[in-house]
C-alpha atoms as one frame of an Amber mdcrd trajectory, in Angstrom:
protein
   0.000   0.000   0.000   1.248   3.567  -1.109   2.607   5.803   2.173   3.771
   9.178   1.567   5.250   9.472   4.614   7.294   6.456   3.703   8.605   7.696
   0.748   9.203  11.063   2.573  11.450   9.514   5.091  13.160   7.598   2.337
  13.710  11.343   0.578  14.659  13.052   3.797  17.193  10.022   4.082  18.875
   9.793   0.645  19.130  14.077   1.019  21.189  13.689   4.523  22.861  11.412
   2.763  23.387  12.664  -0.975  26.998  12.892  -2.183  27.432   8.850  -0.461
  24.123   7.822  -2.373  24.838   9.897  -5.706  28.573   7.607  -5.476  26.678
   4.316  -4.578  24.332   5.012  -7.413  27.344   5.707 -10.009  28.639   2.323
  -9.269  25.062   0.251  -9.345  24.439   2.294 -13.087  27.682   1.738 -14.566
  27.127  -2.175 -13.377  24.138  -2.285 -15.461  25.771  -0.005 -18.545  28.808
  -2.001 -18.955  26.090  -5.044 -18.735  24.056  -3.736 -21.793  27.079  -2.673
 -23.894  28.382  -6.070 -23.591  25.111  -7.434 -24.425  24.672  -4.969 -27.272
  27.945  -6.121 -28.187  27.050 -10.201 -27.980  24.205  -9.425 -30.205  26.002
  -7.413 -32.750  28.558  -9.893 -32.914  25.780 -12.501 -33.825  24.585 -10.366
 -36.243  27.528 -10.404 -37.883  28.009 -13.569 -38.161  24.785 -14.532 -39.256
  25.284 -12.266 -42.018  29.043 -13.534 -43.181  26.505 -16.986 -43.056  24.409
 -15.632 -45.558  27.100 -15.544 -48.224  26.143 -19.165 -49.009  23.680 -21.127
 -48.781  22.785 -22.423 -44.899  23.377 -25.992 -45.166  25.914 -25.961 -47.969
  28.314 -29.002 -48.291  31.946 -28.360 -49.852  34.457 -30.558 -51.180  37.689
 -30.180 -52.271  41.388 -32.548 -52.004  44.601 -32.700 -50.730  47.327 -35.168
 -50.692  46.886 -38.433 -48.882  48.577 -38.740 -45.470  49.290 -42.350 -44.949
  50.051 -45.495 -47.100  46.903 -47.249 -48.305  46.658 -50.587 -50.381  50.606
 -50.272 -51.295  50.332 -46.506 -52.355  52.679 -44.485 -51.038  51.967 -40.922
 -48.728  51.827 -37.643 -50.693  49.505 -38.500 -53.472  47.241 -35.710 -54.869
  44.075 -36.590 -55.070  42.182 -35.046 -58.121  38.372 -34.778 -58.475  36.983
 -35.530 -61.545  33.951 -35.052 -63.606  32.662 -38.851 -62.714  33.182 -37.839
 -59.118  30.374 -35.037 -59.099  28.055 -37.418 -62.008  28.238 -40.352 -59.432
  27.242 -38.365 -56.673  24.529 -36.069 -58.412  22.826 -40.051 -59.241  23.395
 -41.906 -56.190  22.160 -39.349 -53.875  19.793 -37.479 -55.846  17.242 -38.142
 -53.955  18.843 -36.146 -50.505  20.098 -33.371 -52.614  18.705 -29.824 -53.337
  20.891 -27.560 -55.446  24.291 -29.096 -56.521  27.649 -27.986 -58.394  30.971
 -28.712 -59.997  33.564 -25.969 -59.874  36.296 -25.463 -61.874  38.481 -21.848
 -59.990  41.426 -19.636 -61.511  42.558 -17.558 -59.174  43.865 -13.896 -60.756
  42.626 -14.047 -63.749  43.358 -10.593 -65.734  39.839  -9.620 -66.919  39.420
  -6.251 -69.267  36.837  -4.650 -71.382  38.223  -1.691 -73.587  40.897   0.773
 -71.193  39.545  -0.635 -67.875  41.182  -4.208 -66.825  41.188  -5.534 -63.288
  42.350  -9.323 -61.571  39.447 -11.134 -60.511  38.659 -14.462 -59.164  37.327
 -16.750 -62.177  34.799 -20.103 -61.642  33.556 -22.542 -63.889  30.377 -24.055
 -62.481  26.604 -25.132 -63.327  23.587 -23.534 -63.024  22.659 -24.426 -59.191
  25.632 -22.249 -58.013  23.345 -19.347 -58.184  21.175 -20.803 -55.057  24.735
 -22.231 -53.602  25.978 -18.947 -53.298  22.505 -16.628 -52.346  23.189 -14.343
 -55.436  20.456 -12.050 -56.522  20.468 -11.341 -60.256  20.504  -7.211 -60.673
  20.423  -7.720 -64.990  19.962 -10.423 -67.494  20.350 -13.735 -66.517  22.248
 -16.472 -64.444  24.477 -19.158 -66.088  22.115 -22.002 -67.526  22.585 -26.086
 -69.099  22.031 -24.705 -72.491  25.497 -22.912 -71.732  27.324 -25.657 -70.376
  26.385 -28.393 -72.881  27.274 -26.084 -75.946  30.499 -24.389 -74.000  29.487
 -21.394 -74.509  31.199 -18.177 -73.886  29.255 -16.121 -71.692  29.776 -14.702
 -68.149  28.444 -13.628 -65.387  29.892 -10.723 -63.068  29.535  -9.465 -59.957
  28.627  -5.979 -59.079  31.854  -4.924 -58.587  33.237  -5.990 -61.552  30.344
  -4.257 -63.113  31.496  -1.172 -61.786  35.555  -1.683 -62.312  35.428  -2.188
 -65.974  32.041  -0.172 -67.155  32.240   2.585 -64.485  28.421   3.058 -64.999
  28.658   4.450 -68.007  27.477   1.221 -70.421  24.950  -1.032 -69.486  27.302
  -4.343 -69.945  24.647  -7.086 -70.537  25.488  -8.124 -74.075  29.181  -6.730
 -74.003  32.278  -8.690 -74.486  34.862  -8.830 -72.251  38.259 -10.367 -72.579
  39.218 -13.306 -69.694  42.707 -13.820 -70.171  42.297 -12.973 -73.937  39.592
 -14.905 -74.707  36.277 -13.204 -75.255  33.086 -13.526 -73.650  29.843 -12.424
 -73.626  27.977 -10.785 -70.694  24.368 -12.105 -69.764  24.210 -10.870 -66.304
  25.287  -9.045 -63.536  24.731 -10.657 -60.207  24.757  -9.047 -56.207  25.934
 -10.752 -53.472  24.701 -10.431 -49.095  28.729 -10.687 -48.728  29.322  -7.919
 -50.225  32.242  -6.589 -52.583  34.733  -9.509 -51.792  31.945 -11.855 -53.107
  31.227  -9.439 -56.165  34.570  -9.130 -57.313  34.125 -12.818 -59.024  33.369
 -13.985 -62.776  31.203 -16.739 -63.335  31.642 -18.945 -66.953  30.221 -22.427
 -67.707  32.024 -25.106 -66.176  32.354 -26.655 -69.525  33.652 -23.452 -71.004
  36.398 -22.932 -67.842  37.737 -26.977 -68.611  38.179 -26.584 -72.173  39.719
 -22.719 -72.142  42.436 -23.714 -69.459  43.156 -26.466 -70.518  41.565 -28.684
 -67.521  40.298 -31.803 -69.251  38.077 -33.078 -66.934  38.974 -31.947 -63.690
  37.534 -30.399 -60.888  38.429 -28.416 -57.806  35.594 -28.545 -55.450  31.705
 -29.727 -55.384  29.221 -28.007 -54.027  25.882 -29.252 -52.366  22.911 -28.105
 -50.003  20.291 -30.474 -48.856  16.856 -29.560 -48.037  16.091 -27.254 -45.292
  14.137 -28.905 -42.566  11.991 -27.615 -39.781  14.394 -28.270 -36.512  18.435
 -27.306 -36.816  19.108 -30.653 -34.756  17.385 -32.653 -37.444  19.045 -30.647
 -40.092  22.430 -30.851 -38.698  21.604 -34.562 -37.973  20.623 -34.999 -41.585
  23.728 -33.082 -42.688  26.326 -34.806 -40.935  25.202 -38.247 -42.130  25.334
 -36.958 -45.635  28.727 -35.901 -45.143  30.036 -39.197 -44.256  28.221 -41.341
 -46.902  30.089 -38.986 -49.128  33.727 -38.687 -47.458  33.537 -42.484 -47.463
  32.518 -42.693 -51.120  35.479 -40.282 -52.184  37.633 -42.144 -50.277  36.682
 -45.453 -51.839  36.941 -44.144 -55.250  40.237 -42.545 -55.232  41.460 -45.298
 -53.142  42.159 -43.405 -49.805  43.014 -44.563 -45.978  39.454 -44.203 -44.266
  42.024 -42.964 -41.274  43.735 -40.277 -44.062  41.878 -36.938 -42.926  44.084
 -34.879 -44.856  43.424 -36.286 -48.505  39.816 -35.521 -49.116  38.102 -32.465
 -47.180  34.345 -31.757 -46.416  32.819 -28.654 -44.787  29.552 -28.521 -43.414
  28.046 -25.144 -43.029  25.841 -25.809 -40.472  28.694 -27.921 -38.319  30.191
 -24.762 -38.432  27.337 -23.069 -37.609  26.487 -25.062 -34.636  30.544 -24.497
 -33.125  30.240 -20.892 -33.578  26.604 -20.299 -31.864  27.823 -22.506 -29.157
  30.787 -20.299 -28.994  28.289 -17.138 -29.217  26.481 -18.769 -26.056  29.716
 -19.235 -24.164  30.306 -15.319 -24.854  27.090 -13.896 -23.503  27.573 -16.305
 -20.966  30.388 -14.863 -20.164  29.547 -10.912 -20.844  26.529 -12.207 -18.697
  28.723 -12.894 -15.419  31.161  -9.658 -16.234  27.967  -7.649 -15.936  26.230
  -8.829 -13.021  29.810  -9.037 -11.199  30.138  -5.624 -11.671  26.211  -4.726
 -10.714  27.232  -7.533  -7.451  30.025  -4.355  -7.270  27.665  -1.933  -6.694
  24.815  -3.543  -4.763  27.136  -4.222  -1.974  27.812  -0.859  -2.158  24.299
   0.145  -1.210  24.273  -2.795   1.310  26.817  -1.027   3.078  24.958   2.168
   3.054  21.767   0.603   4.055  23.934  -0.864   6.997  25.103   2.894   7.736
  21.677   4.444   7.487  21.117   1.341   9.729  23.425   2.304  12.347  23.303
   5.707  12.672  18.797   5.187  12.989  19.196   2.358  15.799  18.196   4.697
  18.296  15.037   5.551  16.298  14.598   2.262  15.413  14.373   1.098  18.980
  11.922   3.586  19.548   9.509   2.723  16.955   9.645  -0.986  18.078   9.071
   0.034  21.729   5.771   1.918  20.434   4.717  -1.710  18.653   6.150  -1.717
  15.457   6.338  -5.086  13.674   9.796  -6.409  12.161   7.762  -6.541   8.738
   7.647  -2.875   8.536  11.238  -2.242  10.238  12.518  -4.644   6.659  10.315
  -3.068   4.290  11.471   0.402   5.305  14.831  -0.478   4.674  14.182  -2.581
   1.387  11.860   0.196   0.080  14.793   2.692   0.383  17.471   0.299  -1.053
  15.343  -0.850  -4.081  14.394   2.473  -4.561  18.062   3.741  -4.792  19.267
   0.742  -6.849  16.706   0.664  -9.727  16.861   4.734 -10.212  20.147   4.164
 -10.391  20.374   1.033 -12.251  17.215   1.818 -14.714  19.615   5.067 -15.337
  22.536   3.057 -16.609  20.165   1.048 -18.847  18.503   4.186 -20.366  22.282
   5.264 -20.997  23.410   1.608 -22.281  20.277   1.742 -24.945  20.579   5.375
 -25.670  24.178   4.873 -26.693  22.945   1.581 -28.896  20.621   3.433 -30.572
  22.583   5.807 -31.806  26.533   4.323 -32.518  25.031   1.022 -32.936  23.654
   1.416 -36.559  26.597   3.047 -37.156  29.233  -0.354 -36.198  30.042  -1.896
 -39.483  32.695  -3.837 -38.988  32.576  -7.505 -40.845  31.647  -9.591 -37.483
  30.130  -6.902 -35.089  26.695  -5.268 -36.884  24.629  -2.967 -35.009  24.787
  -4.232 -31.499  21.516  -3.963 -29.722  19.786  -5.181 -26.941  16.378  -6.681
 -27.541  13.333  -6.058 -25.411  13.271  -9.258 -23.481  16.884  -8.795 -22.405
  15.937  -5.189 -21.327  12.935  -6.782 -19.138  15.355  -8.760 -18.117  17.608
  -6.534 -16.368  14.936  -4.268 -15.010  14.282  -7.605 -12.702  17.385  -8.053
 -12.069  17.814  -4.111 -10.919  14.655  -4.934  -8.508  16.475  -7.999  -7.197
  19.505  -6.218  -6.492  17.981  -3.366  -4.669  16.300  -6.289  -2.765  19.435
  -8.328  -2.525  21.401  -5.069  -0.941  18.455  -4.212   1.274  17.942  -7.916
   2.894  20.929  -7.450   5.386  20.584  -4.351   6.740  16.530  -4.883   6.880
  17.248  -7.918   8.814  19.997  -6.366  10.967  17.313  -4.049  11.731  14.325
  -6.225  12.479  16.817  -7.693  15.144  17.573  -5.230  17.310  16.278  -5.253
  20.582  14.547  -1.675  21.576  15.961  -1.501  25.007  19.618  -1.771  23.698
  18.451   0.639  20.981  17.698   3.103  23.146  20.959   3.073  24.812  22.511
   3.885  21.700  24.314   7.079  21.163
């Protein structure tokens, strides 16, 4: 029930005692800043990686070789394995079934690429159709890479944004324009975005076909490229994934004749393996921006436990005297938990209006590639409002309790 003269004796108290409570205050609200910047940060660093996630597809499945490890079968260490065309038919037939978007790639690294005056060294890939979906790229003109191209090795590209920009400068629209790869020309049919920005748009796209037969690959490959269908629950997709991977490590292995021991010869990453280390690495940070935040708010309630013990001292007298005319222990705690909750969430709700205030604004502004616009979420900001009232309530227990206790006759022989 609401008692002014409560809340007046908690004013007259906190004004007797204002430059000690203004401290104690400092030290509960910079508690519960630092606690929102670092779980501004947490979040921002999620969002960051989500996002360096989204340059491919979720569940994607990549392949690529090495040289074996140990002997196998009387073949010696050091072998290079070498993928072939087979490899990626084989695996496109027997587990077509599981699959969802699938690709060969052929890659030249530094390729000099010019159209006219402008030039530039970009990353060239042969690969199929699919790798559109593989890599999340959103087509800005024309078209994406299709069979029709690969079957009749046809020379067209496809270039990223940047590119785009390098060689054209926004002055020609270059759908339809040729462009020389290494001095062989090509024909642009589209232009092509991509969520991971200019590192991922600084690549040239040609069918794999094309890439095999211009440098001079034959039938190799360097990597394959899969994604299985998404399902409903990350456990059952990982689940899924993982089993995939190892029908298909083993099947490699088999084929090129390699130690099922030799971990160094043929190489698979799963995306969402990776995805399930890092967010359990992501949990461990909170976790542990979590305890760095409430150690330092645990800094700053026992601050205002020792000033409720203080206030608690230098009132025995009075508080004798107001047991001796029949006041209960019940309202000897709550006056002394009214005034220390009071003091730690105005204090505490002060750092977290300063915490979000300071998110709002710098936050947007944080590009950096794994920390995006740190904020704190609504729930987490409910979150520590409670744990401000526990605090206060926390910091107020002893001294309330020290004061229920004492005796009025030895209170009011206090001086």
């Amino acid at each position: 029930m609401f008692s002014l003269e409560r809340w007046e004796e908690i004013f007259e108290t906190i004004r007797k005692n204002l430059l000690r409570t203004i401290l104690t205050g400092i030290s509960v609200a910079s508690g519960i800043f630092i606690l929102v910047i670092l779980l501004g940060v947490g979040e921002g660093m999620q969002n960051g990686i989500e996002n360096q996630f989204q340059n491919d597809a979720a569940n994607r499945i990549s392949v690529w070789t090495g040289r074996t490890s140990v002997e196998y079968k009387g073949l010696n260490p050091g072998r290079r394995i070498q993928l072939k065309n087979d490899d990626y038919s084989f695996t496109e037939k027997k587990f077509a079934d599981e699959l969802e978007y699938k690709s060969a790639l052929y890659r030249i690294w530094g390729s000099l690429v010019s159209y006219k005056k402008e030039s530039g060294s970009y990353r060239v890939e042969g690969v199929l159709p699919d790798y559109q979906f593989l890599e999340g790229e959103d087509m800005i003109k024309g078209r994406y890479l299709n069979y029709n191209d690969h079957q009749k090795y046809s020379k067209v590209a496809v270039i990223g944004k940047k590119v785009a920009l390098d060689l054209f400068k926004n002055k020609e629209d270059a759908i339809g324009k040729l462009i020389e790869i290494t001095g062989i020309n090509f024909k642009v049919v589209g232009v092509y975005s991509d969520p991971g920005g200019e590192r991922e748009e600084a690549r040239v796209f040609i069918p794999l076909s094309t890439s095999q037969r211009v440098f001079n690959a034959g039938n190799n490959l360097q990597g394959l490229a899969f994604t299985l269908p998404k399902q409903d629950n990350f456990e059952e997709a990982l689940a899924i994934s993982t089993n995939f991977t190892e029908k298909l490590k083993d099947q490699l292995k088999r084929s090129h004749t390699v130690a099922p021991s030799d971990e160094s010869a043929i190489s698979i990453n799963n995306s969402l393996e990776n995805a399930k280390r890092i967010y359990d690495m992501m949990n461990m940070i909170k976790l542990f921006f979590w305890g760095v935040g409430i150690a330092t708010i645990l800094a700053g309630v026992i601050g205002v436990s020792n000033i409720m013990l203080i206030i608690v001292k230098e009132r025995t007298k009075e508080i004798g005297i107001r047991k001796a005319l029949g006041a209960q222990p019940f309202s000897i705690v709550t006056m002394v938990l009214h005034e220390s909750i009071f003091v730690t969430t105005i204090a505490g709700f002060l750092g977290l209006l300063g915490g979000l205030i300071l998110l709002e604004f710098v936050g947007p502004m944080v590009q950096i590639e794994f920390l995006r616009n740190p904020t704190v979420n609504f729930n987490v900001a409910i979150t520590t409002l409670i744990i401000l009232v526990l605090a206060g309530a926390i910091a107020g227990f002893f001294p309330a309790w020290r004061a229920a206790r004492i005796k009025p006759i030895i209170a009011l022989r206090d001086e």
